[in-house]
PAFI-699567 format. One record per residue: residue number from 0; residue in three letters; z, y, x of N, C-alpha, C in turn. Coordinates in steps of 0.02 Angstrom, whole numbers, plus 50000, padded with zeros to 5 digits. Layout:
<atoms>
   nr  rest   n_c3   n_c2   n_c1  ca_c3  ca_c2  ca_c1   c_c3   c_c2   c_c1
  NUM   ala      Z      Y      X      Z      Y      X      Z      Y      X
...
</atoms>
This chain:
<atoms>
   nr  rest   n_c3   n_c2   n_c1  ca_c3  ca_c2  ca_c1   c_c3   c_c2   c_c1
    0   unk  49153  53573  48651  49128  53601  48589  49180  53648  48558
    1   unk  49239  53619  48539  49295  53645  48527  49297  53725  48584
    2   unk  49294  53731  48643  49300  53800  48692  49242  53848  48649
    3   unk  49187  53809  48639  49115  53854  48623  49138  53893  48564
    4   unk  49152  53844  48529  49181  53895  48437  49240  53959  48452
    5   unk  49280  53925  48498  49324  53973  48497  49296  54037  48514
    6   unk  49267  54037  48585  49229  54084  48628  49156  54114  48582
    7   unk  49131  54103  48552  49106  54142  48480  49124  54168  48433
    8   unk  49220  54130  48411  49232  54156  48358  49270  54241  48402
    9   unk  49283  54239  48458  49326  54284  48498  49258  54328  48510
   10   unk  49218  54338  48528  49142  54371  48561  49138  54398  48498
   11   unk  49124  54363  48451  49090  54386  48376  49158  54459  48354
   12   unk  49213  54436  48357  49263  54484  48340  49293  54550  48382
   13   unk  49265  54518  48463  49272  54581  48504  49243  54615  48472
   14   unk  49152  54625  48465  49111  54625  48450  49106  54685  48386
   15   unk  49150  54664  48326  49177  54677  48270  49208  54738  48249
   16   unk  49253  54696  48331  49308  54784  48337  49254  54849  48348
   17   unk  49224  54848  48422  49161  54860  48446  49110  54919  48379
   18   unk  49088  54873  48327  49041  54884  48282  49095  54954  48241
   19   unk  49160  54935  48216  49221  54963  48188  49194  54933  48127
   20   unk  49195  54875  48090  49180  54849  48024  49248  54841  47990
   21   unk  49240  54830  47934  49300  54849  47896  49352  54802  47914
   22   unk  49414  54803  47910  49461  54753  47959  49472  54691  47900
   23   unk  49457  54703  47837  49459  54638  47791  49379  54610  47805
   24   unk  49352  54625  47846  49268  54578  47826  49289  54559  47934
   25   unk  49352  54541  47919  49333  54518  48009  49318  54453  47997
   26   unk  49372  54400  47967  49350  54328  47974  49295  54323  47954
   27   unk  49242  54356  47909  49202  54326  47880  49139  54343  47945
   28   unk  49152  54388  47972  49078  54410  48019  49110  54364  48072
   29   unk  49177  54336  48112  49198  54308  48143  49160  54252  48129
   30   unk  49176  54220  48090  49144  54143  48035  49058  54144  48057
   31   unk  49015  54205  48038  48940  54211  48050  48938  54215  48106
   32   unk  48956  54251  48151  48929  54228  48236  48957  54153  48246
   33   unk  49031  54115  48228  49016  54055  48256  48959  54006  48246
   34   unk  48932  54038  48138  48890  53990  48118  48843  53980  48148
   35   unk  48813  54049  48173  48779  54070  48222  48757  54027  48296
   36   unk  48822  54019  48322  48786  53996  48376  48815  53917  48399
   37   unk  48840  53877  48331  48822  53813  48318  48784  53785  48282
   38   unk  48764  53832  48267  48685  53820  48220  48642  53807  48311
   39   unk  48655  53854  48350  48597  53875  48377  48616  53817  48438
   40   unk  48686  53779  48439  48699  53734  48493  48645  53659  48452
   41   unk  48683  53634  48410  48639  53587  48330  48570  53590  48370
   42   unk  48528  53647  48342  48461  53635  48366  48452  53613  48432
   43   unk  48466  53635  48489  48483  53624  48562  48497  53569  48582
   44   unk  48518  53522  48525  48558  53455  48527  48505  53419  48515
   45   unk  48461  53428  48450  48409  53398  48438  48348  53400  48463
   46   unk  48361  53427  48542  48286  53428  48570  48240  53497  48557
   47   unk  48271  53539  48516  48230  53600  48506  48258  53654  48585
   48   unk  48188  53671  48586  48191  53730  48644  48235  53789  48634
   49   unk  48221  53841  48669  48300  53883  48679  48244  53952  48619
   50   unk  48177  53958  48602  48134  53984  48578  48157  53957  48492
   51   unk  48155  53911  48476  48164  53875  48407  48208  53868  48379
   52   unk  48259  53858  48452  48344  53854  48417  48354  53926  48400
   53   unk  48346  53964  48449  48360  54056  48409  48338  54072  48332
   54   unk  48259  54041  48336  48259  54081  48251  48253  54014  48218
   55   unk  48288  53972  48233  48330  53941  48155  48382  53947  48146
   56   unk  48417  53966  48220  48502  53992  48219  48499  54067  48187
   57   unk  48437  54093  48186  48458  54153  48164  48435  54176  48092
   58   unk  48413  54120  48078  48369  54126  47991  48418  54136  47969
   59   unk  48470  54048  47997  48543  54029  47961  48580  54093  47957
   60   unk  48588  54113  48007  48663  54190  48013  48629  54248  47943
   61   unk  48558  54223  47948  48538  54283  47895  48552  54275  47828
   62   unk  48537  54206  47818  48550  54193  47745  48618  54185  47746
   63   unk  48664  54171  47778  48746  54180  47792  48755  54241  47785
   64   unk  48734  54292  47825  48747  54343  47817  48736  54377  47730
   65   unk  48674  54371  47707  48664  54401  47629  48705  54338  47592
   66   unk  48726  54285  47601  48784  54272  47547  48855  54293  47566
   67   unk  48858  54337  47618  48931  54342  47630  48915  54445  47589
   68   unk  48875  54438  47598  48872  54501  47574  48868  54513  47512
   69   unk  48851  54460  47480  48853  54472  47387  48904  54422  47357
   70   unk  48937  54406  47393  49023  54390  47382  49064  54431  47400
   71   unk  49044  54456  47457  49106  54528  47476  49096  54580  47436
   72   unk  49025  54613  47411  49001  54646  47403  48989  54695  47448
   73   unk  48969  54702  47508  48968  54746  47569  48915  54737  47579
   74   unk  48867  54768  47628  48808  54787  47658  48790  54725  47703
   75   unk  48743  54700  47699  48723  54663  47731  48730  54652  47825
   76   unk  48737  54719  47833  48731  54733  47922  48805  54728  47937
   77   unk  48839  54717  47873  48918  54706  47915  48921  54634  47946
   78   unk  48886  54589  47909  48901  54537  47937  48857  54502  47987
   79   unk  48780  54538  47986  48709  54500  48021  48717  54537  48109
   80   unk  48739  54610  48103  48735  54643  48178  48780  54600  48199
   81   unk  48859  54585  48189  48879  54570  48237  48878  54473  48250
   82   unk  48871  54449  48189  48837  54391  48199  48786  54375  48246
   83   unk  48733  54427  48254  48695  54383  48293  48708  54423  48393
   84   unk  48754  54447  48383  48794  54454  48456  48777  54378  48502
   85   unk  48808  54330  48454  48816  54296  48505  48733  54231  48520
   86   unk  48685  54262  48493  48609  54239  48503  48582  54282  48561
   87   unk  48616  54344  48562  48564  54388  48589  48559  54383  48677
   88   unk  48485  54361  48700  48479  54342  48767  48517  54384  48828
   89   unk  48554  54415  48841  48582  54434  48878  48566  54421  48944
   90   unk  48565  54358  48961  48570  54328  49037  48517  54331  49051
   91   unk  48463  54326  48995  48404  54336  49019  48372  54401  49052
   92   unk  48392  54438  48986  48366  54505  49027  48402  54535  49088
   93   unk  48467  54490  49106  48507  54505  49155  48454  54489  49233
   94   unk  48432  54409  49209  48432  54387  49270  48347  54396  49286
   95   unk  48288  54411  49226  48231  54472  49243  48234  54531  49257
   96   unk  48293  54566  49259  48293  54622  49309  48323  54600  49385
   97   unk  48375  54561  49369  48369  54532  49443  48296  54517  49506
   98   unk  48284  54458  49459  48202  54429  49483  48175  54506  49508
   99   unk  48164  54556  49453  48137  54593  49467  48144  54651  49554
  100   unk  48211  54663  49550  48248  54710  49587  48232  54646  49661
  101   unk  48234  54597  49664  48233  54553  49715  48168  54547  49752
  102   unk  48099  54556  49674  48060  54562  49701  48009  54515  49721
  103   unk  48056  54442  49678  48017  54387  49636  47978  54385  49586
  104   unk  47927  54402  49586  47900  54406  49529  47875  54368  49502
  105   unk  47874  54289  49524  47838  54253  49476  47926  54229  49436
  106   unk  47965  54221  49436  48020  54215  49432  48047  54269  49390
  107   unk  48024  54331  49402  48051  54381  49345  47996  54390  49279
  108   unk  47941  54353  49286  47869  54331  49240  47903  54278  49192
  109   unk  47934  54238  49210  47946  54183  49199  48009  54208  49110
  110   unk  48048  54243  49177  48122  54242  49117  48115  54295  49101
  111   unk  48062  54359  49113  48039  54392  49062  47999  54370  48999
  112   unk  47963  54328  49007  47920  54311  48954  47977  54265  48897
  113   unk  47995  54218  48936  48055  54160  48893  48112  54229  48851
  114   unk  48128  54270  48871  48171  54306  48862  48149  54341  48784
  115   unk  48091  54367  48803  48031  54409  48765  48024  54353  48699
  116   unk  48014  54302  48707  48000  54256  48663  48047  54238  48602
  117   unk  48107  54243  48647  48192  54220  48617  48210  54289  48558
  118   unk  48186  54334  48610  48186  54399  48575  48174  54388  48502
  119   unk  48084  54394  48497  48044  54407  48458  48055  54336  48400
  120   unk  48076  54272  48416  48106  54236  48367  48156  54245  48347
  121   unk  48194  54306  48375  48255  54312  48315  48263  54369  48277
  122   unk  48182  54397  48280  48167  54456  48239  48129  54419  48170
  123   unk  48089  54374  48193  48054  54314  48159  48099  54308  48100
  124   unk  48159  54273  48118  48207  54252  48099  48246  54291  48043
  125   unk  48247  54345  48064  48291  54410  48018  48247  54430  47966
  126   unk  48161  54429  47999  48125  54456  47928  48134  54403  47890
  127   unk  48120  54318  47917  48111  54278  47855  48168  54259  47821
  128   unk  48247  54291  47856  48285  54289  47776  48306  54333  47747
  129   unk  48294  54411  47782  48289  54445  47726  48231  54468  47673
  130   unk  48166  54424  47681  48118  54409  47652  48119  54393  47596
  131   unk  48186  54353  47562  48200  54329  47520  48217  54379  47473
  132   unk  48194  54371  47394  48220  54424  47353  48311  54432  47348
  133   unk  48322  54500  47340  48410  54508  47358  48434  54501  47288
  134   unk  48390  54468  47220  48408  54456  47145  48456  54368  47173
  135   unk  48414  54350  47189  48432  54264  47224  48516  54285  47221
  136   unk  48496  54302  47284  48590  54319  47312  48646  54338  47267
  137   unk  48638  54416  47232  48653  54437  47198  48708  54394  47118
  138   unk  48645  54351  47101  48656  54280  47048  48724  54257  47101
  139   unk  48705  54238  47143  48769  54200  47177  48843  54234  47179
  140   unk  48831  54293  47184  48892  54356  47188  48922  54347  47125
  141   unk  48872  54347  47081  48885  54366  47003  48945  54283  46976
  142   unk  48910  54255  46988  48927  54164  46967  49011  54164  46986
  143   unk  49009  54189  47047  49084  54186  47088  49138  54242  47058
  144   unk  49101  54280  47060  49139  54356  47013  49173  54328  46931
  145   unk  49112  54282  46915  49139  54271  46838  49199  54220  46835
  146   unk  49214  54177  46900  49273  54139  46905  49329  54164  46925
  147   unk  49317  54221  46961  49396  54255  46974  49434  54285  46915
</atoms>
């Protein structure tokens, strides 16, 4: 468990460099991809599929993401793009073009569709927390601002 955090908090910050986000908002987008994808191990733990764990791992990074953003005061995409780096199916679409190029096709059907799915729940995911009114958040920025 301990290797996994590290290896997210390192992915999420390659990642970071990658994006060029501001070099004071690294720990914090560092911080959202790990939340990210121990949120998304958590679900995985509890029996949820690799479809369910994505968009509740990725609701979480969202609403993480808009409170890191109305405490920093920065744009929301500094912290949600590279946060959800470490959700995004990769292997999948790696290993459906494989299937494909090989010429398996029930096999490239398979982890195309699962892939497609993983996808489309972590778009799910992004509308339903930035769905949320950005006054919510905002209050939270404000509350923290008045204690410094």
């Amino acid at each position: 468990m301990i290797d996994q955090i590290i290896m997210s908090i390192l992915a999420t910050l390659a990642f970071v460099i990658l994006f060029n986000a501001p070099k004071k908002e690294f720990v914090f987008c560092a911080f959202n991809g790990c939340l990210g994808w121990m949120s998304y191990q958590l679900f995985l733990g509890y029996g949820a599929g690799v479809v369910m764990a994505s968009l509740w791992a990725t609701l979480i990074l969202t609403l993480a993401a808009r409170v890191l953003s109305a405490l920093r005061r920065t744009p929301v995409t500094i912290f949600l793009i590279p946060g959800i780096f470490t959700l995004v199916p990769g292997a999948g679409i790696y290993y459906a073009s494989y299937y494909l190029i090989m010429n398996d096709l029930a096999q490239f059907t398979a982890k195309g569709i699962e892939t497609f799915k993983i996808a489309g729940a972590m778009v799910l995911g992004i509308v339903f927390g930035l769905a949320l009114p950005q006054s919510w958040f905002n209050r939270l920025g404000k509350l923290t601002n008045k204690n410094r």
